[in-house]
C-alpha positions as CSV (number, residue, x, y, z in Angstrom):
1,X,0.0,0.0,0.0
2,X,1.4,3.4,-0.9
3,X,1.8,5.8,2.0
4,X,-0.6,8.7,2.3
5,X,0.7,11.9,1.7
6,X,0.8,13.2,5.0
7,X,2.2,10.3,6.4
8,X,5.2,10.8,3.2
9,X,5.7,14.6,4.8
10,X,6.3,13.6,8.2
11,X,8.5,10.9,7.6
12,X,10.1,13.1,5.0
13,X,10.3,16.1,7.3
14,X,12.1,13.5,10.2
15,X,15.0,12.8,7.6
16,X,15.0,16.2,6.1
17,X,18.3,16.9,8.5
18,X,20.2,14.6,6.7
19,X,20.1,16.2,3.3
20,X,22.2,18.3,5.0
21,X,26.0,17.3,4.3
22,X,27.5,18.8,7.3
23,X,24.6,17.6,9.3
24,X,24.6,13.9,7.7
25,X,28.2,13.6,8.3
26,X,28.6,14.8,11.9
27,X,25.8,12.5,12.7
28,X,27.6,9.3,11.4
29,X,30.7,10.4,13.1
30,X,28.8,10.6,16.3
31,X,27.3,7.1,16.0
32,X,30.2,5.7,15.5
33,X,31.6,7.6,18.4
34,X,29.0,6.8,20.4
35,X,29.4,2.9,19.7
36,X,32.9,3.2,20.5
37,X,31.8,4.5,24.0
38,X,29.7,1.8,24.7
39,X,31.9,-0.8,24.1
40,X,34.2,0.9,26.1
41,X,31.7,1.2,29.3
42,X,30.6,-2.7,28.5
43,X,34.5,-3.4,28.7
44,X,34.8,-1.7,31.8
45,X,31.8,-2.4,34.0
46,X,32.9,-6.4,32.8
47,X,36.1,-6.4,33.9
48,X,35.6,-4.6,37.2
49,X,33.7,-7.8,38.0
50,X,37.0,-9.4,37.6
51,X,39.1,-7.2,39.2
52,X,36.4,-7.2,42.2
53,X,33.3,-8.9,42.9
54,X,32.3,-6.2,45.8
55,X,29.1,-4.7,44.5
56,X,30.8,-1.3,46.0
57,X,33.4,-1.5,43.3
58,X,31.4,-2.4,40.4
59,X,28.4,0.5,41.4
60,X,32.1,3.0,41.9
61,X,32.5,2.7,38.8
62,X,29.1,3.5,37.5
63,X,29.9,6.3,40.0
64,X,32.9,7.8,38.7
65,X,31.4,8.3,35.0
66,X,28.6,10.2,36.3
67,X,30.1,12.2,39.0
68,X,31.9,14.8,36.8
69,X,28.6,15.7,35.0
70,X,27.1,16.3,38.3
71,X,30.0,18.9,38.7
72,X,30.5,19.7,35.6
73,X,27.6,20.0,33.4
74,X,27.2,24.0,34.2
75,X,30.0,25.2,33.7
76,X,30.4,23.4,30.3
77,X,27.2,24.6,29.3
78,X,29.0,28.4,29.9
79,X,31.8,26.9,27.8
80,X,29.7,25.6,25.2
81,X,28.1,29.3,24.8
82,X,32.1,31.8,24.9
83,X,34.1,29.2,23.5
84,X,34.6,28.4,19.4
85,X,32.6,25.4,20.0
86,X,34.1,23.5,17.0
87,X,37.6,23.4,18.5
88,X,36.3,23.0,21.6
89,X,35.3,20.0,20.6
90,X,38.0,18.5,18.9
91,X,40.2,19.3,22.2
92,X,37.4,16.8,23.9
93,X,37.7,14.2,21.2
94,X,41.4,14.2,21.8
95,X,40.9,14.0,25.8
96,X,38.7,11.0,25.8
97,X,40.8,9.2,23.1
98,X,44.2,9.3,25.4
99,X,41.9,7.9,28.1
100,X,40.7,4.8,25.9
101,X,44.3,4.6,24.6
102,X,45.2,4.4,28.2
103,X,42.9,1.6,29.2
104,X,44.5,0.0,26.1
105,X,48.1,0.0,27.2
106,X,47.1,-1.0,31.0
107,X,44.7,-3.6,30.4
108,X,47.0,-5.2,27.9
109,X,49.9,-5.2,30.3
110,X,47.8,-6.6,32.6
111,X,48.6,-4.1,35.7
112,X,44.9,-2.3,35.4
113,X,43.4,-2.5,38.8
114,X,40.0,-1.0,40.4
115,X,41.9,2.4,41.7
116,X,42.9,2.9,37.8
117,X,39.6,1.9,36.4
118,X,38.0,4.4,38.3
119,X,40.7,7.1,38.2
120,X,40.7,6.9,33.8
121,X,36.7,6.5,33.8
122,X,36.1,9.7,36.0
123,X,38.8,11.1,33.4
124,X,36.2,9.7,30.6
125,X,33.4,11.4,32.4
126,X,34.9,14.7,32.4
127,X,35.8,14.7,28.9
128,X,31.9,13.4,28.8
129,X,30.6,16.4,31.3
130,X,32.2,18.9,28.7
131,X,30.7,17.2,25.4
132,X,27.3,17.0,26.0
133,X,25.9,20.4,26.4
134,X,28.1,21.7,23.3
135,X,26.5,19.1,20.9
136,X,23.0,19.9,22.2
137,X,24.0,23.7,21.4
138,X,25.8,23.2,17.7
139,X,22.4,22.2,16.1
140,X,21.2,25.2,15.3
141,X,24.5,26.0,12.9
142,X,23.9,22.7,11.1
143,X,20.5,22.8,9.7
144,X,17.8,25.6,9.1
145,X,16.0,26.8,11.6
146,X,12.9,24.9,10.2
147,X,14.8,21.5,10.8
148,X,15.9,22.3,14.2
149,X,13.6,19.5,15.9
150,X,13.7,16.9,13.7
151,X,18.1,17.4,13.9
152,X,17.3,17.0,17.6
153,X,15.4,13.7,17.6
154,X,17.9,12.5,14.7
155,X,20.3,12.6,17.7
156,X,17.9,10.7,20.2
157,X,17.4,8.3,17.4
158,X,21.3,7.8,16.7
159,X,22.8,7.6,20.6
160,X,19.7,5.0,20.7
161,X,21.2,3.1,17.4
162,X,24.6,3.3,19.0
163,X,23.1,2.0,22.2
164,X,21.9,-0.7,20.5
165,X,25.2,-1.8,18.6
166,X,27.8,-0.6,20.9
167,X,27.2,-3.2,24.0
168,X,26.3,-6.4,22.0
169,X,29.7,-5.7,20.1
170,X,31.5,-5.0,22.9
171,X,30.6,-7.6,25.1
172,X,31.3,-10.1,21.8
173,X,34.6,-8.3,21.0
174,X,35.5,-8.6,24.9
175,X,34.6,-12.2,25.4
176,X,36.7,-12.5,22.3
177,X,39.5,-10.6,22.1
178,X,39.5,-8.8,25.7
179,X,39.4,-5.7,27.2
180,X,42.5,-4.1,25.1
181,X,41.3,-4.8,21.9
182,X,37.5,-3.3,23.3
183,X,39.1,-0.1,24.4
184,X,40.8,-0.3,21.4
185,X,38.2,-0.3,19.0
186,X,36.8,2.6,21.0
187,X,40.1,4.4,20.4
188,X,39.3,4.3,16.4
189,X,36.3,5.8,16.5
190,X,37.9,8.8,17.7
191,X,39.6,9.1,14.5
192,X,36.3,9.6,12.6
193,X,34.9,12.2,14.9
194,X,38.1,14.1,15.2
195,X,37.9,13.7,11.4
196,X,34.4,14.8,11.1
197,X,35.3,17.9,13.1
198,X,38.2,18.9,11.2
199,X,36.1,19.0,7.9
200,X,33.3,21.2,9.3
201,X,34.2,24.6,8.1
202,X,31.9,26.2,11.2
203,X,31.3,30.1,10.5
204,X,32.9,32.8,13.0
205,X,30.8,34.0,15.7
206,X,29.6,37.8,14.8
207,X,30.8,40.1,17.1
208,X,28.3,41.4,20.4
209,X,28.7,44.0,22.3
210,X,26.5,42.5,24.6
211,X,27.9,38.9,24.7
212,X,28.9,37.2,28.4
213,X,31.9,36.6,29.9
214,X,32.2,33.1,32.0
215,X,31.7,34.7,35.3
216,X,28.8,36.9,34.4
217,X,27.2,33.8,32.1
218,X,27.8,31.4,34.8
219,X,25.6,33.6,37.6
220,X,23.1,34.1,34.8
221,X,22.1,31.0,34.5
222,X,22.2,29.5,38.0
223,X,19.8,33.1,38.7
224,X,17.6,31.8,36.3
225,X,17.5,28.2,37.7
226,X,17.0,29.4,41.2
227,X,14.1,31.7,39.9
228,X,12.3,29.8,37.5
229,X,9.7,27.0,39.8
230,X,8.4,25.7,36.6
231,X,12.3,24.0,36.4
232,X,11.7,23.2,40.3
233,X,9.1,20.8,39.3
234,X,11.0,19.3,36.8
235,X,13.9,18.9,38.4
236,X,12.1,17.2,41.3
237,X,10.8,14.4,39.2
238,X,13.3,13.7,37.6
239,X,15.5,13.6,40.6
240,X,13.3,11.2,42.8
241,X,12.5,9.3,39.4
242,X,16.4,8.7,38.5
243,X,17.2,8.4,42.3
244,X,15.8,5.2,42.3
245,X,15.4,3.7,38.9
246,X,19.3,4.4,38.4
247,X,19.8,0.6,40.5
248,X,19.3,-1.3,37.2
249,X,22.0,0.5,35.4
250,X,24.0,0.3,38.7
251,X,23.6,-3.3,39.7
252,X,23.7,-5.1,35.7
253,X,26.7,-6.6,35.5
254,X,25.9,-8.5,39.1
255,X,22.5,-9.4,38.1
256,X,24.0,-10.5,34.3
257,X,26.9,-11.9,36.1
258,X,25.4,-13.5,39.4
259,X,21.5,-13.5,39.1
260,X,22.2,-14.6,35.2
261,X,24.8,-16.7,35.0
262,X,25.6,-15.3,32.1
263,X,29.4,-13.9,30.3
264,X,30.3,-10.6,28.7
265,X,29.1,-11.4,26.0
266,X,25.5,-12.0,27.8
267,X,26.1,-8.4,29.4
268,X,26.5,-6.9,25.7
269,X,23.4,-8.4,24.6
270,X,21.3,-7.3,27.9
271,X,22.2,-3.5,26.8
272,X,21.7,-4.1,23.4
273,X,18.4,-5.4,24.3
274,X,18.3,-2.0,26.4
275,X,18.9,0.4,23.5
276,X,16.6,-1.6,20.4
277,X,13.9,-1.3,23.3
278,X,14.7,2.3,23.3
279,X,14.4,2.2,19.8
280,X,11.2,0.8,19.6
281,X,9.8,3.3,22.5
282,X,10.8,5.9,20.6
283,X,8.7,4.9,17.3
284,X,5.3,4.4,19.9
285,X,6.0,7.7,22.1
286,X,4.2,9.9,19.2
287,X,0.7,7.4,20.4
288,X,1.5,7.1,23.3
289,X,1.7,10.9,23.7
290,X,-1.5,11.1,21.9
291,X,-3.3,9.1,24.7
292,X,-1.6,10.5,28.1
293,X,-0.4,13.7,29.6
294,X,3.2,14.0,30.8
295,X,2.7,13.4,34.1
296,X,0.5,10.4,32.9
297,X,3.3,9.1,30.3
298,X,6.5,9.5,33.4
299,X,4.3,7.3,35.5
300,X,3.5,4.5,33.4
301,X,7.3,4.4,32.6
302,X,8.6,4.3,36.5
303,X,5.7,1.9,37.1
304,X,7.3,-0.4,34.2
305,X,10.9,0.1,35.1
306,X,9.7,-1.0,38.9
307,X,7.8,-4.4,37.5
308,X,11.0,-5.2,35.2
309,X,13.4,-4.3,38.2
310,X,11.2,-7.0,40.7
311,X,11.3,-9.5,37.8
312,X,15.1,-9.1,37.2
313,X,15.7,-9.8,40.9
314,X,14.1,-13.2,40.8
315,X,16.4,-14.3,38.4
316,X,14.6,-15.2,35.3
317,X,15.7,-17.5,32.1
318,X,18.2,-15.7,30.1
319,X,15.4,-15.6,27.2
320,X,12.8,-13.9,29.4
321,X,15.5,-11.2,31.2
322,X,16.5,-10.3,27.4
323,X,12.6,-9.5,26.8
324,X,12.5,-7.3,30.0
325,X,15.7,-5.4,29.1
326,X,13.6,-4.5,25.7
327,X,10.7,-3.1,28.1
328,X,13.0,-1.2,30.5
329,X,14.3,0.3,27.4
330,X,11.4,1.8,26.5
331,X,9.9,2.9,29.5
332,X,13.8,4.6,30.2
333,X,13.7,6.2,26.6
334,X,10.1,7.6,27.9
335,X,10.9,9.0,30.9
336,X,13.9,10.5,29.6
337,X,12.4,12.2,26.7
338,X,9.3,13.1,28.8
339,X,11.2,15.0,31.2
340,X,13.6,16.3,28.6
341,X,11.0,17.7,26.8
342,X,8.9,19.0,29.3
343,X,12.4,21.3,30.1
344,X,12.9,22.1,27.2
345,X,9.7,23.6,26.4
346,X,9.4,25.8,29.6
347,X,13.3,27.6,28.7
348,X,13.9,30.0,26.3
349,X,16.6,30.2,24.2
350,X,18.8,32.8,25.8
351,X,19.3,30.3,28.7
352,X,18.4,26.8,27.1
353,X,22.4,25.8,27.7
354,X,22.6,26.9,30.9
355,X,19.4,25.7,32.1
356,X,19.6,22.2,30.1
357,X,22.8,22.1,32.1
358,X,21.3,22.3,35.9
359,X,18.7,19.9,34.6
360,X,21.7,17.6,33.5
361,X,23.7,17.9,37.0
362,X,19.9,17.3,38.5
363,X,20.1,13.9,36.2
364,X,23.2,12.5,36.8
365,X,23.7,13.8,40.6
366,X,20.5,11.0,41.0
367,X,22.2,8.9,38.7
368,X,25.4,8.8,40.8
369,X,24.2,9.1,44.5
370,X,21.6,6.1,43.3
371,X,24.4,4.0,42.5
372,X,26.4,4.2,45.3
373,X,23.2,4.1,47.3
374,X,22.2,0.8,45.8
375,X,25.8,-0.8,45.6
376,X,26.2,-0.5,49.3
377,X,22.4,-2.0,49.8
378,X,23.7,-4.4,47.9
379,X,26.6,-5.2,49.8
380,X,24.5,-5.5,52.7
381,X,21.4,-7.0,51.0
382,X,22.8,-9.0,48.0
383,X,21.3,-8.2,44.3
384,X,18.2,-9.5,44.9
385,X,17.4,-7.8,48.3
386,X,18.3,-4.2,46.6
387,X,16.9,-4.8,43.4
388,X,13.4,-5.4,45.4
389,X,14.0,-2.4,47.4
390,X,14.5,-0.2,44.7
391,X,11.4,-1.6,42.7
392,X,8.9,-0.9,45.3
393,X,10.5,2.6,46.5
394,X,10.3,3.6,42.9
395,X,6.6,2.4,42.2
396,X,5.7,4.9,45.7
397,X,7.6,7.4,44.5
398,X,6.3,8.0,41.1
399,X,2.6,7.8,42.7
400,X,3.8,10.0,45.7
401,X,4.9,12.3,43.4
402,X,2.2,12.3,40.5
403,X,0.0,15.0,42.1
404,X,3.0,17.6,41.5
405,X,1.9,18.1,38.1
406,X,4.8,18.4,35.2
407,X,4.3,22.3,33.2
408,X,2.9,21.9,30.6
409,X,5.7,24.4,28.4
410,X,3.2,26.2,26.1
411,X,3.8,29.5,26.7
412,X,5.1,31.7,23.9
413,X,9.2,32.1,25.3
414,X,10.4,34.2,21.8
415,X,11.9,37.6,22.8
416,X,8.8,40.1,22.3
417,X,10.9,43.1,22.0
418,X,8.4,45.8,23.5
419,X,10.4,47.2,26.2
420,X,11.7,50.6,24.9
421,X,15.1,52.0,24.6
422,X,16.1,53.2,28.1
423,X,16.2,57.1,27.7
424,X,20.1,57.8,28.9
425,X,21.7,61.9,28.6
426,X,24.8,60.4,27.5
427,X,26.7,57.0,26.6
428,X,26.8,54.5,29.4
429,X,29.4,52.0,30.1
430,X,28.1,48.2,30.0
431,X,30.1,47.6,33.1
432,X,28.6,50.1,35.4
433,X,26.4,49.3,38.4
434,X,24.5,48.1,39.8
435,X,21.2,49.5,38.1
436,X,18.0,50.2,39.9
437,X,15.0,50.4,37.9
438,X,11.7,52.2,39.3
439,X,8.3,52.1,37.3
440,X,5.4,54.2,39.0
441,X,2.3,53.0,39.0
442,X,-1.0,54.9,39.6
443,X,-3.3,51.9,41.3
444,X,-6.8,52.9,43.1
445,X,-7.2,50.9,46.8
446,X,-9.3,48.8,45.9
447,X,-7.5,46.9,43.0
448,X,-4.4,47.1,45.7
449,X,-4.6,43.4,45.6
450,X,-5.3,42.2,42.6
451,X,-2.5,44.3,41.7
452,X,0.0,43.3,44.3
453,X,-0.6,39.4,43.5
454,X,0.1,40.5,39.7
455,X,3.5,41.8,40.3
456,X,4.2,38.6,42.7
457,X,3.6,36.8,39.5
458,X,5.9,39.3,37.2
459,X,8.5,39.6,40.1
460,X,9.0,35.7,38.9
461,X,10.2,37.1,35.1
462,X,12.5,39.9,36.8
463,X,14.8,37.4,38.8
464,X,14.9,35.0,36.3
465,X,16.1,37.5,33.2
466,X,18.8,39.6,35.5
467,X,17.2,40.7,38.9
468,X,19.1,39.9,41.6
469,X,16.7,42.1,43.7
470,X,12.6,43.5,43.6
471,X,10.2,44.9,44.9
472,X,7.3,47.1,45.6
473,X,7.1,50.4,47.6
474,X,4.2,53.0,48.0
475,X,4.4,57.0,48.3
476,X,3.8,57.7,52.2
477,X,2.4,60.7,50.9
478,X,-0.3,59.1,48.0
479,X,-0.9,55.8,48.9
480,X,-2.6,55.2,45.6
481,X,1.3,56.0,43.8
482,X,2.9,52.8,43.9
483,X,6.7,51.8,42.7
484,X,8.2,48.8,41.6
485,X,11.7,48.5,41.5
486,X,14.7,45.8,41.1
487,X,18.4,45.9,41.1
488,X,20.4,44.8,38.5
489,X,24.3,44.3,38.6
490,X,25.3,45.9,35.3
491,X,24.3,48.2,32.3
492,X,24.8,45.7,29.9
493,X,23.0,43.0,31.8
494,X,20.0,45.3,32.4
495,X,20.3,46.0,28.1
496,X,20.7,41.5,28.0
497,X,17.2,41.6,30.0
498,X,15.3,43.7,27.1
499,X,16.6,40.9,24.5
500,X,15.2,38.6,27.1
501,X,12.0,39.3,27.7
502,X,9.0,37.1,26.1
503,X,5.9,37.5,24.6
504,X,4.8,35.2,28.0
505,X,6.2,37.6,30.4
506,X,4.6,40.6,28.3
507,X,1.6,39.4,29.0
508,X,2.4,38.5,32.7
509,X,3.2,42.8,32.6
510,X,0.2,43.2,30.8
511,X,-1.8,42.1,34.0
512,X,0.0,44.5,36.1
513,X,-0.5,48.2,33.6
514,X,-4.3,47.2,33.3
515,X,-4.4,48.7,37.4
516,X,-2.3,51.7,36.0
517,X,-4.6,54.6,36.1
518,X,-4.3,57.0,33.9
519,X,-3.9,58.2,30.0
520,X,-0.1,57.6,30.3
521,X,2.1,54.9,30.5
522,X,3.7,54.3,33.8
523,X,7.1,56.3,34.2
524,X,10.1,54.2,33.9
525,X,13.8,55.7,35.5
526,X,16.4,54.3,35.7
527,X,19.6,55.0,38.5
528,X,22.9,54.9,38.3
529,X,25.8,54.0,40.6
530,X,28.0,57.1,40.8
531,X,31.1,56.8,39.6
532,X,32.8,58.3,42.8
533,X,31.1,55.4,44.6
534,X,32.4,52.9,42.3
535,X,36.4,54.0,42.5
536,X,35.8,54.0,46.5
């Protein structure tokens, strides 16, 4: 049967990215970088088994990858945003290739041990910490504008291919060959990254006035973070969600090794089985979505990952664990995207990076604490005893924390542009402050309230675009003359929060002027550090 033609457009709008050379070939690289990676976490969550059967060691090591993008994914997301990001990441690619060639030459000496594992993978992990963030942000200069999201699920789509590929081979290449030749494998796919890199001709950043330094970026973003309680509730869920869930990907080579009975080459396939699943949930999200909410699509995926968690821990047939790797996959590819998207739907684009970034230190800070968590249950439980635990705490969890609903992201975040010019008598240096702004209001008593609880709202927008400071004040002398005002530390970063502001907050502002009595706008000043003050 020939395909309709709407369902032709959508597939053909999904691809569209790829009829973009740059775009297609960066992409391939990254699979094959991305495979390489995989066999080279299979390699080395298998042979800390060797080197230690504590359930400590093997959930350290788990550890130590994730650790540095607790600490690190903020400030690379500042990187990603001042630096040239091209070169930037080639100096990566070269970073985590010495590490792989390192596990190379120590494993096939034979004088790797735990403290060096651990040691070269939290290496890996910072080399991983600075990556992620600037290949999120290089989309936009590979495709048009148009193709943005499809680009973006192109890359969901390819890590899950690599996912898929990456463990099976490396667990057959490991049971094969061994770890050197693993970590060696993973050591050539460097080359066609590195490659990949070098033949993208990116253009030069235009020159800004207005652009950040790392300091001033840096406090931006975490201002933004600590403002915005729409991110509060995401980060919430996904931190109690990956708190617990994270003792699969903690505990697998035991429960493959132990509960199993099963080889490397077993462990490759159960990740395999992992990433096809993830495949697969990734072509039934679309209906899935369709049917349920957010909220209602992150809790049938915990509640999925907790039933396949109890299972594992009985120790099923090798046949019947393969199957449930497929579900977890899916319901981990759900939950990830869910709260992905829900993220990146509530951030505009002047602080995406940044923000994306607190959300990924949110991620993997669960992901890391979980696993040490759950390897030292294990030591006192066994495999089974925390495998239970965790399946039942995450099942009351995710209905615990259902009734604090996910945002649903559909406000309108592009810049509306309808502040004005401030009005200055002369030039003013973008480095002096701090700024106080002042609007004066006319509001009559009895809208006092409704007007109050308006700027509560708005006060919100003003921390999270510069304000480090706000509030309201009323005339002693006419109570019905009321002033708003917030504090800003710079010129330049009081000019940043007029690019800033969105069509959203206009309307958040819009329900503040409509108390404003009288035929004029409300006056707007705006003060000035002297400069005396500032040399003293």
């Amino acid at each position: 049967m020939a395909a309709s033609p709407a369902s032709a457009a959508t597939t053909a709008g999904s691809f569209a990215p790829l009829r973009r050379p740059v775009f297609a070939v960066l992409w391939a690289a990254t699979i094959l970088g991305n495979i390489g990676s995989f066999m080279r976490d299979v390699a080395s969550s298998w042979l800390v088994t060797d080197l230690s059967g504590s359930p400590a060691a093997v959930a350290l090591v788990q550890a130590a990858a994730t650790l540095p993008i607790f600490l690190l994914a903020i400030p690379a997301g500042v990187l990603s945003d001042i630096l040239d990001r091209r070169r930037f990441l080639i100096a990566v690619q070269l970073l985590l290739a010495a590490v792989s060639a390192s596990l190379v030459i120590l494993s096939h000496s034979g004088i790797l041990n735990v403290g060096m594992l651990v040691g070269l993978t939290f290496i890996g992990g910072i080399g991983a910490a600075l990556m992620a963030p600037t290949w999120q942000a290089i989309v936009p200069d590979l495709v048009p504008k148009s193709d943005v999201r499809a680009a973006i699920a192109l890359n969901s789509l390819g890590i899950n291919v690599a996912r898929a590929i990456g463990p099976a081979g490396g667990g057959m290449l490991l049971a094969a060959f061994g770890a050197s030749v693993t970590y060696g494998a993973d050591v050539l796919s460097y080359v066609f990254v590195i490659g990949a890199l070098l033949w993208w001709r990116r253009p030069a950043n235009a020159d800004d006035a207005l652009s950040e330094n790392f300091a001033g970026a840096f406090r931006a973003g975490l201002r933004y973070a600590r403002a915005s309680r729409e991110l509060h509730r995401v980060l919430a869920r996904a931190a109690v969600h990956f708190l617990f869930a994270s003792a699969t990907w903690a505990l697998l080579p035991l429960i493959a090794r132990n509960l199993l009975k099963g080889d490397a080459a077993f462990y490759g396939v159960l990740l395999g089985a992992v990433g096809l699943g993830a495949i697969g949930g990734a072509v039934l999200l679309p209906r899935l979505r369709a049917r349920l909410s957010a909220d209602g699509l992150l809790l049938v995926a915990a509640l999925t990952t907790a039933v396949v968690m109890a299972i594992l821990a009985l120790a099923p047939p090798k046949p019947v664990a393969v199957a449930l790797l497929l579900v977890l996959g899916a319901a981990w590819i759900a939950s990830l995207t869910t709260l992905n998207g829900v993220a990146q739907a509530i951030l505009p684009n002047w602080v995406r990076g940044r923000a994306l970034a607190v959300y990924l230190t949110v991620f993997n800070g669960a992901m890391t604490v979980g696993s040490l968590c759950w390897g030292f249950v294990a030591q006192e439980t066994g495999v089974r005893g925390a495998m239970l635990i965790s399946a039942v705490a995450l099942a009351a969890a995710a209905t615990l924390f259902h009734r604090f609903k996910l945002p649903k992201g559909e406000e309108d975040l592009q810049p509306s542009s309808h502040w004005p010019e401030p009005l200055v008598a002369e030039g003013v240096e973008h480095d002096r402050g701090p700024v106080m702004v002042l609007i004066e209001y006319r509001v009559a008593k009895e809208n006092r309230e409704k007007f109050q609880h308006a700027a509560l709202r708005f006060a919100e927008e003003r921390r999270r675009d510069g304000a480090y400071a706000c509030g309201i004040t009323e005339d002693a002398a006419d109570p019905e003359k009321l002033v708003e005002w917030f504090m800003v530390e710079s010129w330049a970063e009081h000019l940043r929060q007029h690019r800033r502001v969105s069509h959203a907050d206009a309307d958040l502002q819009n329900a503040m002027t409509r108390y404003h009595m009288g035929p004029e706008a409300p006056v707007v000043r705006h003060f000035l550090t002297l400069e005396t003050q500032r040399k003293h």
